[in-house]
N, C-alpha and C positions, 0 to 999 in steps of 0.2 A: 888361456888367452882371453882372458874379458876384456881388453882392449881393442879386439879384433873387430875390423870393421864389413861390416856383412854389406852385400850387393842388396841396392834398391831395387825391391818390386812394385815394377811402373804398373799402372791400368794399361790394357787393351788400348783404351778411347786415346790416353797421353803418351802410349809407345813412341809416334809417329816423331813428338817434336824432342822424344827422349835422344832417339839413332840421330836425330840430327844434331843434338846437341854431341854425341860423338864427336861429329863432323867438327864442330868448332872445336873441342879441347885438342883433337889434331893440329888444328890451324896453328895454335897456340905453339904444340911441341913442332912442329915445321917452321915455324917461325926460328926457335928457337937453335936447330939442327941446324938450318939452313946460318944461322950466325955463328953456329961452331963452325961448321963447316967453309969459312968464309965466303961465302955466296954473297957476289954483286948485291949491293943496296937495290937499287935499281931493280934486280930481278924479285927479292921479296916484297917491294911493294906493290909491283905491279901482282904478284901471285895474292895480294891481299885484296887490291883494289879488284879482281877477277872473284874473288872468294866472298867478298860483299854483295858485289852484281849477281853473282851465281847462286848463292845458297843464303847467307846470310841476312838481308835484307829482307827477303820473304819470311824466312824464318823467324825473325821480329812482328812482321804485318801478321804473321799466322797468329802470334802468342799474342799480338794485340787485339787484335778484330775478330779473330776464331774462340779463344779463351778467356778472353779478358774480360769479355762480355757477359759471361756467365756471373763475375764475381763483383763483389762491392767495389764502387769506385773508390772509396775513401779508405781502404783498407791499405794498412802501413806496406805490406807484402806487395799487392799491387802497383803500389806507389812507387816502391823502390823497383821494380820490376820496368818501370815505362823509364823512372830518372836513370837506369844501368843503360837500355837502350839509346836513348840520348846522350850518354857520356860517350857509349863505343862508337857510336855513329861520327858523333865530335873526334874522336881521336881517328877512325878512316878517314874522314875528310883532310883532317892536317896532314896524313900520311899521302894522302894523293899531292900537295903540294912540297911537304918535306919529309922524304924518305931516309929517315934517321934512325939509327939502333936503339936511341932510348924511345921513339914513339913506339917500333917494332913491339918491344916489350911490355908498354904500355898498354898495347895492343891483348895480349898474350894474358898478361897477368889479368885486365878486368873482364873480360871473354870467358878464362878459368875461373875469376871469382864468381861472375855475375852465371854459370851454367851451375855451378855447387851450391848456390842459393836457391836458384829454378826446382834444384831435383832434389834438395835435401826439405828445404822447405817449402818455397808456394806450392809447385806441384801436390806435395801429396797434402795441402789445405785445399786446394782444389777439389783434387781427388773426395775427399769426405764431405766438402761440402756442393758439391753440384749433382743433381738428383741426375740418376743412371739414363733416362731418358734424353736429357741435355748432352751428357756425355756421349752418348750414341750419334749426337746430331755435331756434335763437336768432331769425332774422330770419320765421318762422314765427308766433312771438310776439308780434315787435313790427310786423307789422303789421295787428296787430290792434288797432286803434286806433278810438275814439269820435271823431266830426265836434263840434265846438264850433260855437255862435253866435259870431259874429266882436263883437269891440268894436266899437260907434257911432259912438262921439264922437272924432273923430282928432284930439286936442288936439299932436298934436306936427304937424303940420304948418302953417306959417308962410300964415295965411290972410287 
C-alpha cells in the first residue's frame, strides 16, 4: 500500500491548534449530517453562528497573533493562510443573514480545505522553521484557552 496515507505528526508547541482544527473538520461533517438528516435551516445556522463565536473565531486570532508572528509576512503559505480566513469569515457572516444549503456547504467545504492546507502544509514549514525556543513561547499561549458550553441539540445525528 504506497499510496497509504500515514497520520501527521504534529509538535508539542502546534498540538493545541491541531485538536482544534478537529473541532472544525466536525463542523464541516455536522453541517453536512445535520442536511441528510433534514435539520431546520434555521437550526444549522444558528449551530454555525454559536461555532464561530465559540471556537472558531479565536481559533483564527490564535493562528494569527500567536503564530503568524513567528513567520515571514510575505510568505505565499502565510498569505493564503490570512486570504482562507477572510473568505470563511465572509461566508459566516452571509450565513447569519441568509441561512441557505449552498452557503452551509460552502461553509464546510473551505473550513475542510483551508484545515488540510494548515496541517499538511504551513504547519509543518512552521514547525522547521521557527527556533524550538519561539515555539515553547508560542504553545504557552495557546494553551491558554477558555472552556465553552458545549452545543445541545445534536441535530446531525441520525435519531
Amino acid at each position: 500500500m504506497a499510496d497509504e496515507i500515514k497520520p501527521i505528526k504534529r509538535s508539542k508547541e502546534l498540538a493545541p491548534l491541531s485538536r482544534e482544527h478537529h473541532e472544525g473538520l466536525l463542523l464541516g461533517w455536522k453541517i453536512k449530517q445535520g442536511l441528510k438528516n433534514g435539520t431546520d435551516h434555521k437550526l444549522i445556522s444558528q449551530y454555525i453562528q454559536w461555532f464561530w463565536d465559540a471556537e472558531l473565531s479565536a481559533h483564527f486570532k490564535k493562528e494569527e497573533q500567536v503564530l503568524a508572528v513567528h513567520l515571514p509576512d510575505e510568505n505565499e503559505w502565510v498569505m493564503k493562510m490570512f486570504a482562507d480566513h477572510e473568505d470563511i469569515e465572509a461566508l459566516i457572516h452571509v450565513n447569519r443573514m441568509i441561512p441557505d444549503e449552498d452557503i452551509f456547504l460552502q461553509i464546510a467545504d473551505a473550513l475542510n480545505e483551508h484545515i488540510r492546507f494548515e496541517e499538511r502544509i504551513l504547519f509543518p514549514y512552521a514547525e522547521t522553521l521557527i527556533p524550538q525556543k519561539d515555539k515553547e513561547t508560542i504553545y504557552d499561549e495557546l494553551i491558554k484557552t477558555e472552556q465553552h458550553k458545549d452545543w445541545e441539540q445534536e441535530f446531525w445525528l441520525n435519531k
